[in-house]
C-alpha positions, 0 to 999 in steps of 0.5 A: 510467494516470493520473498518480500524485499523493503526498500523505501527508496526503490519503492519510491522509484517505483511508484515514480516510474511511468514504466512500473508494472501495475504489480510493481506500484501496488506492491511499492504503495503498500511497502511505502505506506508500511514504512510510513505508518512504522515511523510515524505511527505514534505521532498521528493526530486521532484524525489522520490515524482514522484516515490511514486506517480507512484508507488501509482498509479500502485499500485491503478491500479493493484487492478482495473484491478484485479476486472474487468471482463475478456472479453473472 
């Protein structure tokens, strides 16, 4: 796996851009929402901390079944 590089704003290029690769904008998305929830983690109300966390998950989901193999 090549190394990760965190960067807010090139992440944010990223995800603007029409032109990003698929891989690009997913990785950017997760980047930016890591940075989001670092800085702002402690002031969530209970309700948006239970959406970004379900969010998270589904997100975590969707890449999982995306790499299970069909059965049929």
């Amino acid at each position: 796996m090549p190394e990760i590089e965190l960067n807010r704003e090139k992440s944010m290029r990223i995800l603007n851009s029409a032109d990003s690769s698929p891989d690009a904008r997913v990785i950017a998305a997760f980047a930016v929402m890591f940075f989001e929830a670092t800085e702002h983690a402690d002031d969530l109300e209970p309700e948006t901390y239970a959406i970004a966390h379900k969010l998270l998950r589904m997100g975590a989901s969707e890449l999982d079944q995306a790499r299970e193999p069909t059965n049929g």
